[in-house]
C-alpha positions as CSV (number, residue, x, y, z in Angstrom):
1,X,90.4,136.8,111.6
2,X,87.2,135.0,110.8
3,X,84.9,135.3,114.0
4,X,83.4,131.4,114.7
5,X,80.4,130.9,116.6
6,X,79.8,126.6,117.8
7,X,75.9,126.3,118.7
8,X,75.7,123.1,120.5
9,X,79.5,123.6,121.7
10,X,79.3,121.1,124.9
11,X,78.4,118.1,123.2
12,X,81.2,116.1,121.2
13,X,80.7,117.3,117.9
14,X,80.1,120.5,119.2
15,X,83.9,120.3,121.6
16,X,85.5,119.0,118.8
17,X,84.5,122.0,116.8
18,X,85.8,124.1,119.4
19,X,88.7,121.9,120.1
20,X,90.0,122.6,116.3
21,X,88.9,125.8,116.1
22,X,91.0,126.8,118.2
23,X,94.1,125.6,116.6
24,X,93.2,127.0,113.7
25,X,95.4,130.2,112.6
26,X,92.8,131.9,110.8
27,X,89.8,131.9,113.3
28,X,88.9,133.1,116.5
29,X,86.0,131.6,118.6
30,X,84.0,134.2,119.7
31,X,80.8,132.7,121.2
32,X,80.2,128.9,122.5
33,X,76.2,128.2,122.7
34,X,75.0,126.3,125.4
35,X,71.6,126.0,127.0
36,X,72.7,123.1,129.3
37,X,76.0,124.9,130.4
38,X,74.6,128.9,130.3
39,X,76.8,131.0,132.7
40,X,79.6,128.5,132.4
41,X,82.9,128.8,131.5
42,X,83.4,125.9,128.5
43,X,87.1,124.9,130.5
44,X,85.2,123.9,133.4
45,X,82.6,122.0,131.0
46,X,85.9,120.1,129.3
47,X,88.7,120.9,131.9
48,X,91.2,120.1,129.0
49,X,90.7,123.5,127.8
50,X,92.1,124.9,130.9
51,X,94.1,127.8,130.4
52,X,93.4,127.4,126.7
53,X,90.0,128.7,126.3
54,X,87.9,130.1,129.2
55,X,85.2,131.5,126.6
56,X,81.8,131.2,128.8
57,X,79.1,129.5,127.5
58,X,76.1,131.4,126.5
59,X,72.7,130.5,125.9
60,X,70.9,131.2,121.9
61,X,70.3,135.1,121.5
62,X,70.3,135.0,117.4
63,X,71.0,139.1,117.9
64,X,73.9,138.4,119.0
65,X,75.1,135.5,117.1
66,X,74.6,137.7,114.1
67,X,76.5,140.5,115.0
68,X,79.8,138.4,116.6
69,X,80.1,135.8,114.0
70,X,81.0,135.4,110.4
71,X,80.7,131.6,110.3
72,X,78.5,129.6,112.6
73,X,78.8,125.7,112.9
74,X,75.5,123.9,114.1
75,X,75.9,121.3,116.3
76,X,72.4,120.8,117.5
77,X,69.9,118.3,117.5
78,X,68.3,117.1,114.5
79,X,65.3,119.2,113.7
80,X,66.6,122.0,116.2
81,X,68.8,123.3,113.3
82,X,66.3,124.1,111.1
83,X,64.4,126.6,113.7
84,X,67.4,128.5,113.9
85,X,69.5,128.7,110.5
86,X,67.0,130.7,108.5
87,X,67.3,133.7,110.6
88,X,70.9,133.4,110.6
89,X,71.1,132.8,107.0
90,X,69.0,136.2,106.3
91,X,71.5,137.7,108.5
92,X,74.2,137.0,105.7
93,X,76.2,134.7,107.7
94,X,77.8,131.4,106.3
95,X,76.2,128.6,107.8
96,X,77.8,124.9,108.5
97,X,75.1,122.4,109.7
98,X,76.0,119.4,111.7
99,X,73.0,118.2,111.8
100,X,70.8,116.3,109.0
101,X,68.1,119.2,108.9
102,X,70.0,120.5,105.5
103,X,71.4,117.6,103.6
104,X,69.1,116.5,101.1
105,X,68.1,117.2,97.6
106,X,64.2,116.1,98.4
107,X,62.3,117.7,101.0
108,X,60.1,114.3,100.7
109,X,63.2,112.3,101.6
110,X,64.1,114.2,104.8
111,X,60.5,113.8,106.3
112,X,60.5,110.1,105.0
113,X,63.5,109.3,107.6
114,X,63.4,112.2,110.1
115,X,59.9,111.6,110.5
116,X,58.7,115.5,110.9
117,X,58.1,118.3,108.3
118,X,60.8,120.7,107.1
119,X,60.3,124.0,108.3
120,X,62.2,125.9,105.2
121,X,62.0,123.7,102.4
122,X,63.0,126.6,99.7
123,X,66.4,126.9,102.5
124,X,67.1,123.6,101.9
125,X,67.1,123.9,97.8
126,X,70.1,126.4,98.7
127,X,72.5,124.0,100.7
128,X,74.9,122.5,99.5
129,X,75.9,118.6,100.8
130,X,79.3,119.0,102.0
131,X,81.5,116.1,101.6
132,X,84.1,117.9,99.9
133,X,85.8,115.3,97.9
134,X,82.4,115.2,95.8
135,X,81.3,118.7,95.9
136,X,84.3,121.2,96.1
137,X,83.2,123.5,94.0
138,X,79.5,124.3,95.3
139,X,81.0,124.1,98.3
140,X,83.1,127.1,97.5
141,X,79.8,129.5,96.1
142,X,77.2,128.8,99.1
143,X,76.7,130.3,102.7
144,X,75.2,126.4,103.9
145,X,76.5,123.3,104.3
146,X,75.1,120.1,105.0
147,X,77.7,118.5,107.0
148,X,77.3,114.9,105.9
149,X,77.1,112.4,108.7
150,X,80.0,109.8,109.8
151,X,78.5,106.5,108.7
152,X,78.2,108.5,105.6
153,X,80.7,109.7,105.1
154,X,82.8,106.7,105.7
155,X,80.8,104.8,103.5
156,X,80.1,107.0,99.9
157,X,83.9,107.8,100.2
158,X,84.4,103.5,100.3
159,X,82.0,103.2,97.3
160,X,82.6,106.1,95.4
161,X,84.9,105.4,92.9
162,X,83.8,101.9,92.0
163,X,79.8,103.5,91.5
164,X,80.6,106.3,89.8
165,X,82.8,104.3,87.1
166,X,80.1,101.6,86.6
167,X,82.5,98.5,87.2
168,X,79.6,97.0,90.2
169,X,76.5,95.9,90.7
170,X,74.3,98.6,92.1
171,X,71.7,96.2,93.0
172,X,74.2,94.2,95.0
173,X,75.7,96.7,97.2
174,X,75.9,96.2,101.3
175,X,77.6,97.8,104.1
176,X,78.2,96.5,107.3
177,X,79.6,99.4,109.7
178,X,81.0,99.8,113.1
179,X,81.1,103.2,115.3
180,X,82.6,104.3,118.4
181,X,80.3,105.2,121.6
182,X,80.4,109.0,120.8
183,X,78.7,108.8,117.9
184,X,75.7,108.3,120.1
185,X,76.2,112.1,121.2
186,X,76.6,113.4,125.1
187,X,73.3,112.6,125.9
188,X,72.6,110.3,129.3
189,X,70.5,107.1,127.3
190,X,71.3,103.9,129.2
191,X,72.5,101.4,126.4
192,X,75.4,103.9,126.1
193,X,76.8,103.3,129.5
194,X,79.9,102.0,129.9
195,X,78.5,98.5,131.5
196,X,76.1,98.1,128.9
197,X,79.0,99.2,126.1
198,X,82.1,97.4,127.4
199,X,82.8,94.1,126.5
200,X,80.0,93.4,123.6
201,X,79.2,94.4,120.0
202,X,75.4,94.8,118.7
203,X,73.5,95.6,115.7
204,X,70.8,98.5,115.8
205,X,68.0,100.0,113.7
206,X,68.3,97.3,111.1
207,X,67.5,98.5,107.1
208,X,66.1,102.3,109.0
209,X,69.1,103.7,110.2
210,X,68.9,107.7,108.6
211,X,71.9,107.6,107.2
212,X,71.2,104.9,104.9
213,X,69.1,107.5,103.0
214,X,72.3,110.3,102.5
215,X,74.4,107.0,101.3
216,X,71.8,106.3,98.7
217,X,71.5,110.0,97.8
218,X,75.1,110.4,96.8
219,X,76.0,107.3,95.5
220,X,72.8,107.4,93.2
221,X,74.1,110.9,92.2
222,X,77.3,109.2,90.8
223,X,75.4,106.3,89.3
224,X,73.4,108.8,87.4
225,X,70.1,106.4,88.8
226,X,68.2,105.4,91.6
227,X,69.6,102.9,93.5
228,X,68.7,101.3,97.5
229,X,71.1,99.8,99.6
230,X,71.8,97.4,102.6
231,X,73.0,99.4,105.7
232,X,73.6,98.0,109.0
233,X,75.5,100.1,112.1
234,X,76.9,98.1,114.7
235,X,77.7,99.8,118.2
236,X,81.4,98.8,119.0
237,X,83.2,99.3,122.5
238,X,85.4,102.1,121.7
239,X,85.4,105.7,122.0
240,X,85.5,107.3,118.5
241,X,85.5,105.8,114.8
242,X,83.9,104.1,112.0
243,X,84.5,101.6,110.0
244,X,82.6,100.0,107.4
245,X,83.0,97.4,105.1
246,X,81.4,97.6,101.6
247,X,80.5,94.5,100.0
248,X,79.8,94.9,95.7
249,X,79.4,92.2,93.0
250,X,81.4,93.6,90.5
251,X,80.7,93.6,86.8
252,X,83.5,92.0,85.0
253,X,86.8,90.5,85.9
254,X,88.9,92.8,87.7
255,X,92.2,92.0,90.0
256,X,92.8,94.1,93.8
257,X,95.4,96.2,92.2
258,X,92.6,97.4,89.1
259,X,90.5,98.4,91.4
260,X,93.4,100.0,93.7
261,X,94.6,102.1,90.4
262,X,91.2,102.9,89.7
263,X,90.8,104.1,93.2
264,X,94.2,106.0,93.0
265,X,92.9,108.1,89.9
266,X,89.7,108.7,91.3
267,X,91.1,110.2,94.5
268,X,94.2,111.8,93.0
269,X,95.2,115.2,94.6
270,X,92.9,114.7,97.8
271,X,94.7,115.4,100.5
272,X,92.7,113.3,103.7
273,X,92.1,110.4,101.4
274,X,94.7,107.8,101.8
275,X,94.2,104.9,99.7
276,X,96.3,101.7,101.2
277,X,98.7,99.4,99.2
278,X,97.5,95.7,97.9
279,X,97.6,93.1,101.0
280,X,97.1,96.3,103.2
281,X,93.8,97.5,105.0
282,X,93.3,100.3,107.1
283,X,92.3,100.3,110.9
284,X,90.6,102.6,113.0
285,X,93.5,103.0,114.8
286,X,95.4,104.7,111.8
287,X,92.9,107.1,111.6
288,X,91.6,108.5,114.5
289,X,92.4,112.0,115.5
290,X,93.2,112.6,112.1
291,X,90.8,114.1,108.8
292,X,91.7,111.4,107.0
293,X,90.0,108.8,105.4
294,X,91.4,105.1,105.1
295,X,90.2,102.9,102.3
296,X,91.7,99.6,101.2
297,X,90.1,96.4,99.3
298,X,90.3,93.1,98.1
299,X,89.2,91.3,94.8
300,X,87.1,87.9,96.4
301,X,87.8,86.2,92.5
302,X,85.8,83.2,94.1
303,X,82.4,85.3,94.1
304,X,83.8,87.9,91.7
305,X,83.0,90.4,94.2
306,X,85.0,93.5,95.8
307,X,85.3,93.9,99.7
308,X,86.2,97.6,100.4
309,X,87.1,98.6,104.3
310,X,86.9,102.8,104.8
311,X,87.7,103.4,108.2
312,X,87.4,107.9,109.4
313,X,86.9,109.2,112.8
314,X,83.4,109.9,113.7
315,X,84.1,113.1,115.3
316,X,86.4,114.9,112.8
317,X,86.5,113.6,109.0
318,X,83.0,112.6,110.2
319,X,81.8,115.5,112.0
320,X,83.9,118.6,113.5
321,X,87.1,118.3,110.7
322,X,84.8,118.1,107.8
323,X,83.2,120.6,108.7
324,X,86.3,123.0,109.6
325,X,87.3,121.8,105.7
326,X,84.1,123.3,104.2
327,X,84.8,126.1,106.4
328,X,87.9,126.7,104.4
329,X,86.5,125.8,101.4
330,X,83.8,128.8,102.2
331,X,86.5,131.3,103.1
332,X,89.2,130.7,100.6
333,X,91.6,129.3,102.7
334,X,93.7,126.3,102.1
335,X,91.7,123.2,102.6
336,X,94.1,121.7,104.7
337,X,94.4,124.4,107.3
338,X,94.5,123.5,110.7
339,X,93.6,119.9,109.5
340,X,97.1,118.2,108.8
341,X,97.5,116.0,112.7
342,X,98.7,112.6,111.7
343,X,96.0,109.8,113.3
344,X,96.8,109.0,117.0
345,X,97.4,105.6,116.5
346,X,97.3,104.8,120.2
């Protein structure tokens, strides 16, 4: 069995690491790290665990991380990551980060939007940026992962195939995204309050959100050039999901079902992308509690321009499941294991 350590486990990244963990046939959790919640047993933390998992929370002692874990998921603060991986990395382990301390090609690019220096800059040359659909096969050789982010993920997956076969604009590209309350974190921070959630819809950190600067990164990877985008988040009033909707002015004259086909071919084989049927689009709804990604389109012939809607849950395909996939990816095993739920739905 492999032996999974969660640092960070009480917030919801960090629970819904455990949560599939747990399920997962080929893993045991043998340490949950909490400063917060030291002492504590993690089903009186998330009483759903009950009777399921009684594991009690312990607090950081690298020592002992490193001699109970083969695999150790991150789920700590931004910039908290990078204090802590290196020694675990030494320590042989295989490393999946949750954070944005280890997702980026350029060092220069981090401290641009993180706004601090990186600690282990040579570290970061070694990770690998784990969105599996786009990087498999590093993936499968290195001991750390960058698990990419959920606006991010929901969003290269939505312009992937359409930048990487040349057919739009690059200079025209614009996402406008919605995400559910948790992606916000745990955290007590008043405009996250259910009274100042319910009921309303706004816009936040306008053209300097982070993630705008992981979007640009991979999609300028498959452009094979530079390119900047529009990015705006929206806070919605739900509990967990994203969904974004891409907006390109496409090159040449192409119909919905084109673009569909080319979007068939370009995702063939993957097994948590579902690509929806002309007149279709995908919901969060569909989605949610599930790994999967949902991407649908439209052809707007009036301004010759393509309207893509990607819809993933925050919390798994764009957080805790992706990074249980590059955990299986690490280790061998089956990408889909312990991954197949269908989406809630309600």
């Amino acid at each position: 069995m492999i032996r999974a350590g969660v640092l960070g486990g009480t917030g919801y990244a960090g629970i819904e690491t455990v949560r599939l963990l747990l399920r997962h046939p080929e893993v045991t959790v043998t340490r949950i790290v909490s400063q917060s919640y030291a002492g504590k047993p993690i089903s009186q933390v998330y009483p759903n665990l009950m009777g399921v998992c009684d594991l009690v929370c312990s607090p950081l002692d690298v020592a002992d991380i490193k001699e109970n874990c083969d695999v150790v998921f991150t789920a700590l603060p931004h910039g908290a990551s990078k204090e802590v991986i290196p020694d675990l990395y030494e320590a042989g382990l295989r490393i999946i980060d949750l954070s944005g301390d280890f997702r980026y090609l350029d060092v220069e690019v981090y401290e641009k939007w993180y706004g601090e220096p990186h600690t282990d800059p040579e570290l970061l040359k070694k990770a690998v940026y784990g969105l599996c659909e786009l990087h498999r096969e590093e993936i499968k050789t290195t001991r750390l992962v960058g698990n990419p982010g959920c606006y991010t993920t929901c969003s290269i997956l939505g312009f992937a195939p359409l930048v990487k076969a040349g057919v739009v604009d690059t200079k025209s590209l614009i996402i406008d995204a919605k995400s559910g309350v948790t992606g916000a974190g745990r955290g007590l921070n008043l405009p996250n309050l259910f009274c100042e959630c319910t009921e309303t819809m706004k816009a936040y950190k306008i053209a300097t959100h982070r993630h705008t600067s992981e979007i640009e990164q991979e999609l300028s990877l498959l452009a094979g050039e530079d390119l900047m985008l529009s990015f705006t988040p929206h806070l919605a009033p739900m509990k967990r999901g994203i969904l974004a909707t891409c907006y390109a002015n496409l090159k040449g004259s192409y119909t919905t079902e084109e673009l569909l086909k080319l979007y068939r071919d370009f995702y063939e084989g993957e097994p948590f992308v579902r690509i929806y049927q002309e007149g279709t689009l995908p919901e969060v709804k569909h989605i949610a509690g599930s790994n999967c990604v949902g991407i649908g389109l439209v052809v707007d012939e009036r301004l010759n321009r393509v309207v893509v809607v990607s819809c993933v849950d925050n919390l798994i395909k764009g957080a805790a499941g992706q990074a249980v996939q590059n955990m299986n990816l690490l280790f061998g095993l089956p990408e889909t294991t312990g991954l197949l739920d269908p989406g809630l739905y309600l």
